[in-house]
N, C-alpha and C positions, 0 to 999 in steps of 0.2 A: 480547423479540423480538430475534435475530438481527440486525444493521445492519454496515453495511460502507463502508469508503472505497475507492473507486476513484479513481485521480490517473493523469494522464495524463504522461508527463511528455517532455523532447523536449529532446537534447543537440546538442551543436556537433562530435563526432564519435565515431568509432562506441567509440572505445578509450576516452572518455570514459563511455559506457552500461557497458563494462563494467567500467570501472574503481571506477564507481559501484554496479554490484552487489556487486562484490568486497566493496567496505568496510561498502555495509549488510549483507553474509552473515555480517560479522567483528561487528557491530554486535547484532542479533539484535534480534527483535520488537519492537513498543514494548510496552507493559504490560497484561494483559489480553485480548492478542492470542489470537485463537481459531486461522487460519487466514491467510498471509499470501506472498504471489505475487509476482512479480517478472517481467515477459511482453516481451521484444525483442519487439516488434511492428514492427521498420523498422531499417534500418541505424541511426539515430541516435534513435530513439524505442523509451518502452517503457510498461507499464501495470502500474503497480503495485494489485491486490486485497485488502485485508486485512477478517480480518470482526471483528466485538466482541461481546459477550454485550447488552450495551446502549447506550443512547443518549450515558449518560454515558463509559463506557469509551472510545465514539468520539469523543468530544468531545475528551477527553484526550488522547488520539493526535495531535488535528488538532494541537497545540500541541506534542507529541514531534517533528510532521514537519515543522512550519517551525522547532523550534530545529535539527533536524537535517541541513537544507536549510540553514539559517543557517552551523550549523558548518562544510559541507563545502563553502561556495563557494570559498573560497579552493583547495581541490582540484579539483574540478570543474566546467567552466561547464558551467550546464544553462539552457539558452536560455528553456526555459519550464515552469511546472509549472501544471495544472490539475487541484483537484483537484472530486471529485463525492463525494454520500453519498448514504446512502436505507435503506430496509429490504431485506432479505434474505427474498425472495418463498420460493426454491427450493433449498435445499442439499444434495445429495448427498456423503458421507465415504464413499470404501471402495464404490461404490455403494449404499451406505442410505442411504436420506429421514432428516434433520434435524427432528425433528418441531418442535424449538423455534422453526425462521424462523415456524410457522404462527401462534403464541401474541403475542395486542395486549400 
C-alpha cells in the first residue's frame, strides 16, 4: 500500500522558504520516493507531500528528513517542522486511479 509523509513546515521569512526549496530541488528525492511536493502555503510556510511504495520506505525517509533538516540549519532557520504520515486512501497520476493505494 501506497503511505505518504506530509510535514508542515513554517520559516522565519519568506526568502528563507524559498531558499529552502531551491536547495531541496538541487538535493533531489529521498530514496524510494514515488511522488514528491513542495506547497508555499503562506508567505513563510509550506507543505511538503511525498509518497512511498511502503511502510518501510517511509520510515526511511523520516530519518533522510531530520538528517536533512539537521544539515541545513545552519542555512536556514526553519521555525518549525511537523511532520504527519498515514496510508494513501486516493491517488490520481496524469488523471488515472492508482490502484495500488487500495491494496492492505
Amino acid at each position: 500500500m501506497t503511505v505518504a509523509n506530509v510535514v508542515m513546515f513554517e520559516f522565519d521569512t519568506p526568502e528563507e522558504l524559498k531558499g529552502w526549496a531551491q536547495q531541496y530541488s538541487k538535493s533531489g528525492p529521498f530514496p524510494n520516493n514515488i511522488i514528491s511536493l513542495f506547497v508555499q502555503t503562506g508567505d513563510t510556510s509550506a507543505i511538503g507531500i511525498n509518497t512511498y511504495p511502503d511502510e518501510e520506505a517511509r520510515a526511511v525517509a523520516d530519518q533522510h528528513r531530520v538528517n536533512f533538516i539537521e544539515n541545513q540549519s545552519e542555512n536556514f532557520s526553519v521555525r518549525e517542522v511537523m511532520p504527519l504520515s498515514g496510508p494513501v486512501l486516493v491517488e490520481f497520476i496524469n488523471g488515472v486511479l492508482n490502484n495500488n493505494t487500495e491494496k492492505d
